[in-house]
mmCIF file of the N, C-alpha and C atoms, coordinates in Angstrom:
data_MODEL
# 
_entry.id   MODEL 
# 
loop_
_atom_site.group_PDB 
_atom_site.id 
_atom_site.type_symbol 
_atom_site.label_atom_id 
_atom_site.label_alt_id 
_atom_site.label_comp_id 
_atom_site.label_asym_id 
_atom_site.label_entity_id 
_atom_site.label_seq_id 
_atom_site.pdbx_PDB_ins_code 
_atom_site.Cartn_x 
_atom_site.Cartn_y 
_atom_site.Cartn_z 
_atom_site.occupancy 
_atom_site.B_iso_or_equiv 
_atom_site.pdbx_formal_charge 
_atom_site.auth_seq_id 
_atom_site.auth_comp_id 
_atom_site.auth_asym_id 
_atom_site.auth_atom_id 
_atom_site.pdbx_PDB_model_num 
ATOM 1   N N  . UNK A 1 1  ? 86.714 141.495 125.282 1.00 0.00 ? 1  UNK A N  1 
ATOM 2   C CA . UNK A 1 1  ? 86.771 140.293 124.481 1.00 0.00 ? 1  UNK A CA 1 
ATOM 3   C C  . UNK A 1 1  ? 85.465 140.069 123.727 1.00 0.00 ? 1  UNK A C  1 
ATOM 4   N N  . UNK A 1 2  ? 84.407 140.120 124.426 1.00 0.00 ? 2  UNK A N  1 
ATOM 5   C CA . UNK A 1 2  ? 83.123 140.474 123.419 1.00 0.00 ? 2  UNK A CA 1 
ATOM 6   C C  . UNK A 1 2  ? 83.140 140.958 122.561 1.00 0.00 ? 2  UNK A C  1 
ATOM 7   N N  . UNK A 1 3  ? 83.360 142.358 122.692 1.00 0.00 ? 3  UNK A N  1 
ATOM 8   C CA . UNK A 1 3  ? 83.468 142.830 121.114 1.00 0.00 ? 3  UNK A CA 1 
ATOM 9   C C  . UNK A 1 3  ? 84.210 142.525 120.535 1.00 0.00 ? 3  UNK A C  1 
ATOM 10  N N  . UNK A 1 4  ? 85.447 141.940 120.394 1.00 0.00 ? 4  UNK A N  1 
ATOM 11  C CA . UNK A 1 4  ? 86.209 141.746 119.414 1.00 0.00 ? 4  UNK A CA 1 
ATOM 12  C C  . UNK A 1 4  ? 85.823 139.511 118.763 1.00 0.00 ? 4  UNK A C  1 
ATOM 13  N N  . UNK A 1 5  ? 85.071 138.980 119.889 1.00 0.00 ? 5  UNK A N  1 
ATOM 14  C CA . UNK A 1 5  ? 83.869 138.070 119.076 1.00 0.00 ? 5  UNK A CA 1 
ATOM 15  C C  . UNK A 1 5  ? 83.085 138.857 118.009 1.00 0.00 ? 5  UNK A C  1 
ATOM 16  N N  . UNK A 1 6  ? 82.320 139.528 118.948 1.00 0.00 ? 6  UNK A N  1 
ATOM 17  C CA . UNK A 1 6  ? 81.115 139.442 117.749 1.00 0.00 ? 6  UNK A CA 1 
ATOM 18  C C  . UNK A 1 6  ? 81.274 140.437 116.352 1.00 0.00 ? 6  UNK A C  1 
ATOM 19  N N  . UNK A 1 7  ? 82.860 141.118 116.162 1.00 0.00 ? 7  UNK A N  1 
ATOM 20  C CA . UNK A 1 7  ? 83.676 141.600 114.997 1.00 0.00 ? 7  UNK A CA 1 
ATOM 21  C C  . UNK A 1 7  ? 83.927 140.928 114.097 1.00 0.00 ? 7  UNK A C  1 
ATOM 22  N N  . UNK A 1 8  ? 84.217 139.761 114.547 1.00 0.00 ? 8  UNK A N  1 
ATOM 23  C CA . UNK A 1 8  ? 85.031 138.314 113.642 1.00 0.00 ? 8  UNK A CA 1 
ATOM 24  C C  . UNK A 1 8  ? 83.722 138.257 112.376 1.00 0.00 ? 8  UNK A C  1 
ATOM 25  N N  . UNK A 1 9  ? 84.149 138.174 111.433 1.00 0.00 ? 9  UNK A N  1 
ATOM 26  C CA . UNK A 1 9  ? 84.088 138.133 109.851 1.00 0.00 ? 9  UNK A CA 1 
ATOM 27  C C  . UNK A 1 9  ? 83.168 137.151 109.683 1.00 0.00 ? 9  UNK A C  1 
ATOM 28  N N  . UNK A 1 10 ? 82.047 136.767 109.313 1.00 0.00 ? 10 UNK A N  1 
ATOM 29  C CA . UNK A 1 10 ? 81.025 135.681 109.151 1.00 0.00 ? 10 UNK A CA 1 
ATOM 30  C C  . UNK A 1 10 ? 81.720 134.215 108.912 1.00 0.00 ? 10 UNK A C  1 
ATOM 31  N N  . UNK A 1 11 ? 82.769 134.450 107.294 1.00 0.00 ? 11 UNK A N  1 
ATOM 32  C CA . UNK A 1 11 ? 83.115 133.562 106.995 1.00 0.00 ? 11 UNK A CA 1 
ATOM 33  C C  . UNK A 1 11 ? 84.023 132.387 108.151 1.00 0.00 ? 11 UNK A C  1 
ATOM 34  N N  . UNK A 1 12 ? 84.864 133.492 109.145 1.00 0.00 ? 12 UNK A N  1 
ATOM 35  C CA . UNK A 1 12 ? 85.417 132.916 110.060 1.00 0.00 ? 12 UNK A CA 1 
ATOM 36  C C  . UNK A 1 12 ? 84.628 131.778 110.969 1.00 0.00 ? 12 UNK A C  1 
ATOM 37  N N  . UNK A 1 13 ? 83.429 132.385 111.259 1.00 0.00 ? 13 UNK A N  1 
ATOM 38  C CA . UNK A 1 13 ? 82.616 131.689 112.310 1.00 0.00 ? 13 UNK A CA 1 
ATOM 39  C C  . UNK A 1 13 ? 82.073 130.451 111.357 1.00 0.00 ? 13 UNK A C  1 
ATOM 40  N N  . UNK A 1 14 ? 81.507 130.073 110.000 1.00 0.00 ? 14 UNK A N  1 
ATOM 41  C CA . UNK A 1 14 ? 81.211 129.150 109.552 1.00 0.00 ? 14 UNK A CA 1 
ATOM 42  C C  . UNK A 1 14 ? 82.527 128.715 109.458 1.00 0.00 ? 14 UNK A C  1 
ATOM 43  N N  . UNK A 1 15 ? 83.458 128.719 109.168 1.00 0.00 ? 15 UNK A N  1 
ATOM 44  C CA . UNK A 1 15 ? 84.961 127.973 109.147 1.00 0.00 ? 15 UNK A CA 1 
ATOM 45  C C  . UNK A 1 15 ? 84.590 127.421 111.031 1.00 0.00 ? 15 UNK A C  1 
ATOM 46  N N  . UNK A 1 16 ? 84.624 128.279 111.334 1.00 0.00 ? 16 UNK A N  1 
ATOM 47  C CA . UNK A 1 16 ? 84.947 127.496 113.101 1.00 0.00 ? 16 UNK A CA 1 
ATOM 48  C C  . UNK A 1 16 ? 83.641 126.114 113.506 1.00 0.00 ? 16 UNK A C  1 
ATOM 49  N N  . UNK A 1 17 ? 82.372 126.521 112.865 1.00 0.00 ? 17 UNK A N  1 
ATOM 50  C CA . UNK A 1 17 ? 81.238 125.669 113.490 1.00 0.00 ? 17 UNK A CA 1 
ATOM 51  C C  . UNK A 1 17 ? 81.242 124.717 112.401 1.00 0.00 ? 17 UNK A C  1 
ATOM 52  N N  . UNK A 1 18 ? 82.009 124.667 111.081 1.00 0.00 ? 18 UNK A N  1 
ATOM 53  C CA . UNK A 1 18 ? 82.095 123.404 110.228 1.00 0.00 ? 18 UNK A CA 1 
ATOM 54  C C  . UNK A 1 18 ? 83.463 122.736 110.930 1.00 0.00 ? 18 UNK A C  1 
ATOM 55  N N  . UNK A 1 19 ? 83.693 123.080 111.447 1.00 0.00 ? 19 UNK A N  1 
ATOM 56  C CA . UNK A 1 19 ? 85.044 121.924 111.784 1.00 0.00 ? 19 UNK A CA 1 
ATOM 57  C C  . UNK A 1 19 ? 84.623 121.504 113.380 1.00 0.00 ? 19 UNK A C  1 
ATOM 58  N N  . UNK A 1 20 ? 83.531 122.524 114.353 1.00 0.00 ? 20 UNK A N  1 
ATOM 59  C CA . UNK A 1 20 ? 83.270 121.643 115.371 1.00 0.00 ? 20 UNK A CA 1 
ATOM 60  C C  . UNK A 1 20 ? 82.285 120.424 114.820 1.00 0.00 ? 20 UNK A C  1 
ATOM 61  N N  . UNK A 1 21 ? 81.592 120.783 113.369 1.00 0.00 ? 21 UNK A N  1 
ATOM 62  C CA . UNK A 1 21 ? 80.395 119.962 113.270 1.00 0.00 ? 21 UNK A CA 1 
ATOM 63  C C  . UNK A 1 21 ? 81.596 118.658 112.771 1.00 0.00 ? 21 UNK A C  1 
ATOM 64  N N  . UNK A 1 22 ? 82.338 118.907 112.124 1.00 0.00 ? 22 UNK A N  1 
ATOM 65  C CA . UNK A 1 22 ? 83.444 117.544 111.654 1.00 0.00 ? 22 UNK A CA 1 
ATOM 66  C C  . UNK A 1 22 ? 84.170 116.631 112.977 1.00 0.00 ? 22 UNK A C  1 
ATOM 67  N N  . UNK A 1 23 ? 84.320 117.792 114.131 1.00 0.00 ? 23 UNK A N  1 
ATOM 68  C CA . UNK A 1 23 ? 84.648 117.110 115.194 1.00 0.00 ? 23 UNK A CA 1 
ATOM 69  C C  . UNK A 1 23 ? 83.206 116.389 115.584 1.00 0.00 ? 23 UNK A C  1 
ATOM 70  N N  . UNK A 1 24 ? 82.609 116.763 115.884 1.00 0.00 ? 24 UNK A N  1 
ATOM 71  C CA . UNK A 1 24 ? 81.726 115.885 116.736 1.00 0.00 ? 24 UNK A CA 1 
ATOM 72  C C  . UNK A 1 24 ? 81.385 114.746 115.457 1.00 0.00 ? 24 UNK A C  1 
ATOM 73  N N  . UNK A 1 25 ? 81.271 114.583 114.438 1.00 0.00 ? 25 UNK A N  1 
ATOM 74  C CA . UNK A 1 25 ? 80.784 113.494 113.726 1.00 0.00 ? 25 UNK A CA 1 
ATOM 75  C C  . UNK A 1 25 ? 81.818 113.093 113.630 1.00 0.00 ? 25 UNK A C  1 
ATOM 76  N N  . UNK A 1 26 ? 83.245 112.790 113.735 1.00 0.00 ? 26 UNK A N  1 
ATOM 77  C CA . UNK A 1 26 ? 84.232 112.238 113.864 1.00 0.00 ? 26 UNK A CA 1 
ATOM 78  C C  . UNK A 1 26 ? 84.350 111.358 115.187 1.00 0.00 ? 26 UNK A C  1 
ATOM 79  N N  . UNK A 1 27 ? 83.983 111.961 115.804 1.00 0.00 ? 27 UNK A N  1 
ATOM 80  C CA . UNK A 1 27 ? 83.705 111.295 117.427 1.00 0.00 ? 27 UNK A CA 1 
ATOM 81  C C  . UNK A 1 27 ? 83.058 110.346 117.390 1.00 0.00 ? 27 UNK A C  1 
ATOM 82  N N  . UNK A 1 28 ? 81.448 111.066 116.493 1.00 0.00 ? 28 UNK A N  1 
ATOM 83  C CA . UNK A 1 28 ? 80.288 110.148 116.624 1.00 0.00 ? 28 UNK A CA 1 
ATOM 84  C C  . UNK A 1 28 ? 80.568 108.569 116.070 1.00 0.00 ? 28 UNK A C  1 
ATOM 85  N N  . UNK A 1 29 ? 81.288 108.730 114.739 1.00 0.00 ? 29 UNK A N  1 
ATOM 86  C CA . UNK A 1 29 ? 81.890 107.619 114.056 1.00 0.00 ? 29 UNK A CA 1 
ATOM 87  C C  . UNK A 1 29 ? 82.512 106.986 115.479 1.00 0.00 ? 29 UNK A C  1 
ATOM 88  N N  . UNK A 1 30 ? 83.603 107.032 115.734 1.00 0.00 ? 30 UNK A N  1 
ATOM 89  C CA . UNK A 1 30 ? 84.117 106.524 116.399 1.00 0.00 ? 30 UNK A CA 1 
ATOM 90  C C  . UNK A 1 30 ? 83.843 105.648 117.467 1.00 0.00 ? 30 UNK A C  1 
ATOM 91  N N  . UNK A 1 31 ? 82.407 106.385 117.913 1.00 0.00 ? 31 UNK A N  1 
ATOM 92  C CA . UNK A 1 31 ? 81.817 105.488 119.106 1.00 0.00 ? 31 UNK A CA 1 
ATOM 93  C C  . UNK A 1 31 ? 81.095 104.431 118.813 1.00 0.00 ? 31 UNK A C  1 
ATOM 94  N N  . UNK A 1 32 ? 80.529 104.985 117.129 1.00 0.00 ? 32 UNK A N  1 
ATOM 95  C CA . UNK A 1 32 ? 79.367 103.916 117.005 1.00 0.00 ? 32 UNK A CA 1 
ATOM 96  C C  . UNK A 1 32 ? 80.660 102.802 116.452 1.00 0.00 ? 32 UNK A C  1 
ATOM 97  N N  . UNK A 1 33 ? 81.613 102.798 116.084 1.00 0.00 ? 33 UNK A N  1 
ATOM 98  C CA . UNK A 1 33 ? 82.555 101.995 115.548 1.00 0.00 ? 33 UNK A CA 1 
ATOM 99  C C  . UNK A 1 33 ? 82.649 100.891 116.942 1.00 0.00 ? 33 UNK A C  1 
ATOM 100 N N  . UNK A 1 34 ? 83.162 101.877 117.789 1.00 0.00 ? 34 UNK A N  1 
ATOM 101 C CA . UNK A 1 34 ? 83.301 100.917 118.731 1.00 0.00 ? 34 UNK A CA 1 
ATOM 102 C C  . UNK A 1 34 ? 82.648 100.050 119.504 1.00 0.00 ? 34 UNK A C  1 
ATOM 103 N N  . UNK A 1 35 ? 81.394 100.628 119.730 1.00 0.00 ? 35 UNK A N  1 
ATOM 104 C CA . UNK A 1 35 ? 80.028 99.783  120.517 1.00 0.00 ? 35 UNK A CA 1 
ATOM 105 C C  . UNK A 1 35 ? 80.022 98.968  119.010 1.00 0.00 ? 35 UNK A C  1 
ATOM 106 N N  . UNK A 1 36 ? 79.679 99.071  118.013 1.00 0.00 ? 36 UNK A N  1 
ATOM 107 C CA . UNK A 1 36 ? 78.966 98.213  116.963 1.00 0.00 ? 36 UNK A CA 1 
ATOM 108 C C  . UNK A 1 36 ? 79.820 96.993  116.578 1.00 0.00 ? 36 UNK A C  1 
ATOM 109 N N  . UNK A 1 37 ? 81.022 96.966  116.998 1.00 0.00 ? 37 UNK A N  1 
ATOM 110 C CA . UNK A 1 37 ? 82.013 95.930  116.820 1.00 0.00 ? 37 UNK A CA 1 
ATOM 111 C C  . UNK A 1 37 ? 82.547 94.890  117.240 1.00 0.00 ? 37 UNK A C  1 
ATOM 112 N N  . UNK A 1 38 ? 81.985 95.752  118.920 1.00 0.00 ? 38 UNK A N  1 
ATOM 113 C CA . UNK A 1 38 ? 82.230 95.125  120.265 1.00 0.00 ? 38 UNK A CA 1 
ATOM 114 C C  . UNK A 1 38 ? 82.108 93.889  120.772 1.00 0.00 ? 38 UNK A C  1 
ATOM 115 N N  . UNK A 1 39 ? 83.420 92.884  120.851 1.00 0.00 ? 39 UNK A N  1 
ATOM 116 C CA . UNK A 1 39 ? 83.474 91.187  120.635 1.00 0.00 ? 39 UNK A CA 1 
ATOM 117 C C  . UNK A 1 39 ? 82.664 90.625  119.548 1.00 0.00 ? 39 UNK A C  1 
ATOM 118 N N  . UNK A 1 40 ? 83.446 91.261  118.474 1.00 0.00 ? 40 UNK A N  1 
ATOM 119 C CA . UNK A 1 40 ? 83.352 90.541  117.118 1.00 0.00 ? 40 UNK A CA 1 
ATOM 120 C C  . UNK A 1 40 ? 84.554 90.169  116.800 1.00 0.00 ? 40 UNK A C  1 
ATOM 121 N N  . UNK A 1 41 ? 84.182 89.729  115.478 1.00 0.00 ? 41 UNK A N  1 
ATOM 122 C CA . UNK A 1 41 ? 85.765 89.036  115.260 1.00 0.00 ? 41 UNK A CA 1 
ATOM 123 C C  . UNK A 1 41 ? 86.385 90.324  114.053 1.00 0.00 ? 41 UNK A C  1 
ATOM 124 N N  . UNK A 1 42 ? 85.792 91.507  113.761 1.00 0.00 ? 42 UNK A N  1 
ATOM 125 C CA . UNK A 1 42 ? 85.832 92.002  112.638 1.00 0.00 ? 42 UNK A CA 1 
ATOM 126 C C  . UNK A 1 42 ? 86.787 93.191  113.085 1.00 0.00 ? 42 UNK A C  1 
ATOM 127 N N  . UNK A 1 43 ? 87.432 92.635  113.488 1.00 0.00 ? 43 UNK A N  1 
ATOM 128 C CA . UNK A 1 43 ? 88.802 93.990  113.857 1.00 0.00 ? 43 UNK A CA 1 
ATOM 129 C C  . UNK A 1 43 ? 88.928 94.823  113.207 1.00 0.00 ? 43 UNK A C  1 
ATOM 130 N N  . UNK A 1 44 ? 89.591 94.292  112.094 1.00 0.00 ? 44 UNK A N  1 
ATOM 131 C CA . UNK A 1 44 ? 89.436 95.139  110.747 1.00 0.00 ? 44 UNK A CA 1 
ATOM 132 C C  . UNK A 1 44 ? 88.833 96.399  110.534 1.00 0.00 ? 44 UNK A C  1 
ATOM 133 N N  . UNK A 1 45 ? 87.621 96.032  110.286 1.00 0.00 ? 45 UNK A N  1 
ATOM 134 C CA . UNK A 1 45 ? 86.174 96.204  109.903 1.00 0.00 ? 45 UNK A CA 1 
ATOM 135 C C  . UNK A 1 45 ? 85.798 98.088  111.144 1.00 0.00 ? 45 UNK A C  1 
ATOM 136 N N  . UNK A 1 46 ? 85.998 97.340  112.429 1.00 0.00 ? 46 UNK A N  1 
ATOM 137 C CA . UNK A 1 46 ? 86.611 98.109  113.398 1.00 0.00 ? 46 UNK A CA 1 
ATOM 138 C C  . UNK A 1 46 ? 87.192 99.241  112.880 1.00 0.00 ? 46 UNK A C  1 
ATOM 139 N N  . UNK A 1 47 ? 88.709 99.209  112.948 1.00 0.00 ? 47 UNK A N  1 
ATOM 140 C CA . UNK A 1 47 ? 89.819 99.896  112.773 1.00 0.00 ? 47 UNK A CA 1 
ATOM 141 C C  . UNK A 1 47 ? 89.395 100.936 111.207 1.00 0.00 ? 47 UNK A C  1 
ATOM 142 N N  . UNK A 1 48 ? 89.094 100.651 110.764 1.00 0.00 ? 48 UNK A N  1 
ATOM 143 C CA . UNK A 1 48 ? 88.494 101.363 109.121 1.00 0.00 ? 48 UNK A CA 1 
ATOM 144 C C  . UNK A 1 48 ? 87.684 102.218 109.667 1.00 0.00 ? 48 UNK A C  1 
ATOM 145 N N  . UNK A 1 49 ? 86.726 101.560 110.284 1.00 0.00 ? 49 UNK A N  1 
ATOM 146 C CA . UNK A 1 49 ? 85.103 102.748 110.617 1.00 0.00 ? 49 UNK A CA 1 
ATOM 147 C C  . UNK A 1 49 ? 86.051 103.909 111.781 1.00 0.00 ? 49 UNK A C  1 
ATOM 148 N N  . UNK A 1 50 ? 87.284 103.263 112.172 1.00 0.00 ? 50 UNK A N  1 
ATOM 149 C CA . UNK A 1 50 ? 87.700 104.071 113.846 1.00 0.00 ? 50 UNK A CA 1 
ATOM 150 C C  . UNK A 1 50 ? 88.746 104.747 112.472 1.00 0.00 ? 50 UNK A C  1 
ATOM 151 N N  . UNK A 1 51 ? 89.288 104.418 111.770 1.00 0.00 ? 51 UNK A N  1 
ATOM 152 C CA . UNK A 1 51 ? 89.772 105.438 110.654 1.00 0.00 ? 51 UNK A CA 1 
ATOM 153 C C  . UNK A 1 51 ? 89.361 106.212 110.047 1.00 0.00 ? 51 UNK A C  1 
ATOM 154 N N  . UNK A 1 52 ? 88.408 106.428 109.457 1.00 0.00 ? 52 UNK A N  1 
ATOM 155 C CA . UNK A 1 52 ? 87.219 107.374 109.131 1.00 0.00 ? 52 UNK A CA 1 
ATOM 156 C C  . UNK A 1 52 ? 86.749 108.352 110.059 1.00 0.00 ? 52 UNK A C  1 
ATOM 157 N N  . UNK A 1 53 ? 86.842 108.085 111.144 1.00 0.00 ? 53 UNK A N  1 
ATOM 158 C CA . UNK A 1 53 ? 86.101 109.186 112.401 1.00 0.00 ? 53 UNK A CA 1 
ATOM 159 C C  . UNK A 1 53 ? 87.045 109.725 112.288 1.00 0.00 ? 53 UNK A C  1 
ATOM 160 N N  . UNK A 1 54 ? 88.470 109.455 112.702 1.00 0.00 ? 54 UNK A N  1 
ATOM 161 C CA . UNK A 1 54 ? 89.843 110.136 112.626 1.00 0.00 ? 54 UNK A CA 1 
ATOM 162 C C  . UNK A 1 54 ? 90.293 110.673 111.433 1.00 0.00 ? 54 UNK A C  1 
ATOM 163 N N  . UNK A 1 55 ? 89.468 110.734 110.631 1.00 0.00 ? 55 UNK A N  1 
ATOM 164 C CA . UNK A 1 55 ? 90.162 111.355 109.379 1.00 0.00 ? 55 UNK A CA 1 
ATOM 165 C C  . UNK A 1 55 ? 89.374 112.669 109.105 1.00 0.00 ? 55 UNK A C  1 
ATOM 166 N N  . UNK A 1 56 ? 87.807 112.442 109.945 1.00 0.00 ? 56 UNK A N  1 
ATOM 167 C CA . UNK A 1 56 ? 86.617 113.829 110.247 1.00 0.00 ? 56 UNK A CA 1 
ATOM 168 C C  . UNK A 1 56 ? 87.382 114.780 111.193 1.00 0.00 ? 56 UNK A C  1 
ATOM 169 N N  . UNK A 1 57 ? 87.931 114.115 112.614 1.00 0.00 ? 57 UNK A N  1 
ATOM 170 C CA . UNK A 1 57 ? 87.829 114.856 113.589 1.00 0.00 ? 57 UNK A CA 1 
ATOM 171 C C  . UNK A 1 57 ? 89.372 115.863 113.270 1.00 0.00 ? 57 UNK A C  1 
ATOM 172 N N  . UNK A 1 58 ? 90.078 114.762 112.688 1.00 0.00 ? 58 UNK A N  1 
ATOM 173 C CA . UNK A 1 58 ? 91.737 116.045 112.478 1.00 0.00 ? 58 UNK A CA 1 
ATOM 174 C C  . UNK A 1 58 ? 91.365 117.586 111.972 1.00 0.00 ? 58 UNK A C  1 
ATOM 175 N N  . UNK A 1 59 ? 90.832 117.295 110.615 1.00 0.00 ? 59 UNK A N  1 
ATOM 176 C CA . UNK A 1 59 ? 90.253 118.301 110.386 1.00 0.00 ? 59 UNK A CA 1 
ATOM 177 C C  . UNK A 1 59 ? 89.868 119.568 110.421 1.00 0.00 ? 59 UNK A C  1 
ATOM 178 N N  . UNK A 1 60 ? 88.392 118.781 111.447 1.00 0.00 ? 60 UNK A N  1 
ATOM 179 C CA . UNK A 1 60 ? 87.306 119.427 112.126 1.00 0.00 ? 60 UNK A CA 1 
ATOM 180 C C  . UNK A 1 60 ? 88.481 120.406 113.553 1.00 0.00 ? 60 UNK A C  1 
ATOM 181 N N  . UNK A 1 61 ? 89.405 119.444 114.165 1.00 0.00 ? 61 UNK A N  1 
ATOM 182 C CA . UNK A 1 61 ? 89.913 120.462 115.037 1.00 0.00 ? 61 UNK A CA 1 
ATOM 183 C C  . UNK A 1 61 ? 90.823 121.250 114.821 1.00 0.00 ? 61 UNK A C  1 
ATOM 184 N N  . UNK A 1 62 ? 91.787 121.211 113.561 1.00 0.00 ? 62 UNK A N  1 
ATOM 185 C CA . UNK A 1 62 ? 92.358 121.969 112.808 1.00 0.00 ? 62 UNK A CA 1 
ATOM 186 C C  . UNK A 1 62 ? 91.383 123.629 112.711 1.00 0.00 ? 62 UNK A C  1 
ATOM 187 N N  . UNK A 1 63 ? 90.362 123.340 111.898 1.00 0.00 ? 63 UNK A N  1 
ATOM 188 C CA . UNK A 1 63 ? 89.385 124.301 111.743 1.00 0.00 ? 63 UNK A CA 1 
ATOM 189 C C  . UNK A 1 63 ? 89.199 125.062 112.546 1.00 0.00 ? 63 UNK A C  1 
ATOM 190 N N  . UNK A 1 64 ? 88.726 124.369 113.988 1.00 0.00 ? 64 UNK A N  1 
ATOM 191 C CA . UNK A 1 64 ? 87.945 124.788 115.454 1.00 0.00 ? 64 UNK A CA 1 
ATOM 192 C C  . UNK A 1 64 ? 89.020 124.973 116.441 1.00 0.00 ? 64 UNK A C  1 
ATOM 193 N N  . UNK A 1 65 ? 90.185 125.320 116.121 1.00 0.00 ? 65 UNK A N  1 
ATOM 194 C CA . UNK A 1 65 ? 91.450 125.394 117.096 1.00 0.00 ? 65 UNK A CA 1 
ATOM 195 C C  . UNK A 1 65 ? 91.173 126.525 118.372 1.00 0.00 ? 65 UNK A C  1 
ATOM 196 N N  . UNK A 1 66 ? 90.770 128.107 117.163 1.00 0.00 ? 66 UNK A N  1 
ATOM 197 C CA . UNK A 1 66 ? 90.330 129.149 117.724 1.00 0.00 ? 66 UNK A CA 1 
ATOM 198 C C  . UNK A 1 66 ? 88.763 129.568 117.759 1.00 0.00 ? 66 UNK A C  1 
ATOM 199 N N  . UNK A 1 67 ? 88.289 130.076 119.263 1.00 0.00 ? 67 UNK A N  1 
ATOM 200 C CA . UNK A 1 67 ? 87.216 130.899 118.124 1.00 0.00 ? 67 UNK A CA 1 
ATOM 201 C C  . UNK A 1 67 ? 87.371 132.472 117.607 1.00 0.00 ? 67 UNK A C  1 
ATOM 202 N N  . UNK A 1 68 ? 86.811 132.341 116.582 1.00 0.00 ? 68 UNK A N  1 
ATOM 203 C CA . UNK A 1 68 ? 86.821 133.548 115.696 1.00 0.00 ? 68 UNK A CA 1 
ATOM 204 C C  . UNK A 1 68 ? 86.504 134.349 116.942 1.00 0.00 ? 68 UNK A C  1 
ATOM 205 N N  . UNK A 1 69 ? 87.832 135.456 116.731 1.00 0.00 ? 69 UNK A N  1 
ATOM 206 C CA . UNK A 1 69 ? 87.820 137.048 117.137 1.00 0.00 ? 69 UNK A CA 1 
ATOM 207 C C  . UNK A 1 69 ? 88.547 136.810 118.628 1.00 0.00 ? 69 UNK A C  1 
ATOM 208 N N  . UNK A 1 70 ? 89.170 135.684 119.048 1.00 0.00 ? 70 UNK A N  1 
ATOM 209 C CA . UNK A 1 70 ? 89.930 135.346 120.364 1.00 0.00 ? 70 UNK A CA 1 
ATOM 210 C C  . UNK A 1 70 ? 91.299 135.882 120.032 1.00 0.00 ? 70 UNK A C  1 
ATOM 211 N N  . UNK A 1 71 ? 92.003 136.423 120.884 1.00 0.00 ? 71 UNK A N  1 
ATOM 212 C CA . UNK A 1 71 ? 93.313 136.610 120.622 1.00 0.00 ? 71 UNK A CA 1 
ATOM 213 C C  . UNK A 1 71 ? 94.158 135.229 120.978 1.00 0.00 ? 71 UNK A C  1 
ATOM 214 N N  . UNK A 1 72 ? 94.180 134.605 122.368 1.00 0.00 ? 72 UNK A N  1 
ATOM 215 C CA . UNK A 1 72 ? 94.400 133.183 122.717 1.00 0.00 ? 72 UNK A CA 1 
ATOM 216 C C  . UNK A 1 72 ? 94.760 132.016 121.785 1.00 0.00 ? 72 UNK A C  1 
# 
């Protein structure tokens, strides 16, 4: 299985580590959405910033499903 990682095509591996980097800042949104909101009255306000993380992380795990050169 090693070797057939470190075979995988460059472009593959920047495809895979731009969509973990979209996952984790999708996340990140999300948390700061939620602590930063936390017993306010701005639900809303909320739900938008928690929409935005979710619109990074689909993405990002779309992208990062496999890693490059896994058969799995």
């Amino acid at each position: 299985m090693a070797a057939a990682v470190k075979s995988a095509r460059p472009w593959a591996w920047t495809v895979y580590w731009l969509g973990r980097l979209l996952q984790v800042t999708g996340l990140l949104v999300t948390l700061v959405a939620a602590t930063a909101f936390f017993g306010t009255p701005s639900t809303l306000a909320m739900l938008r910033m928690m929409l935005v993380g979710v619109i990074l992380f689909i993405p990002g795990w779309m992208m990062a499903r496999k890693t490059p050169g896994s058969s799995a």
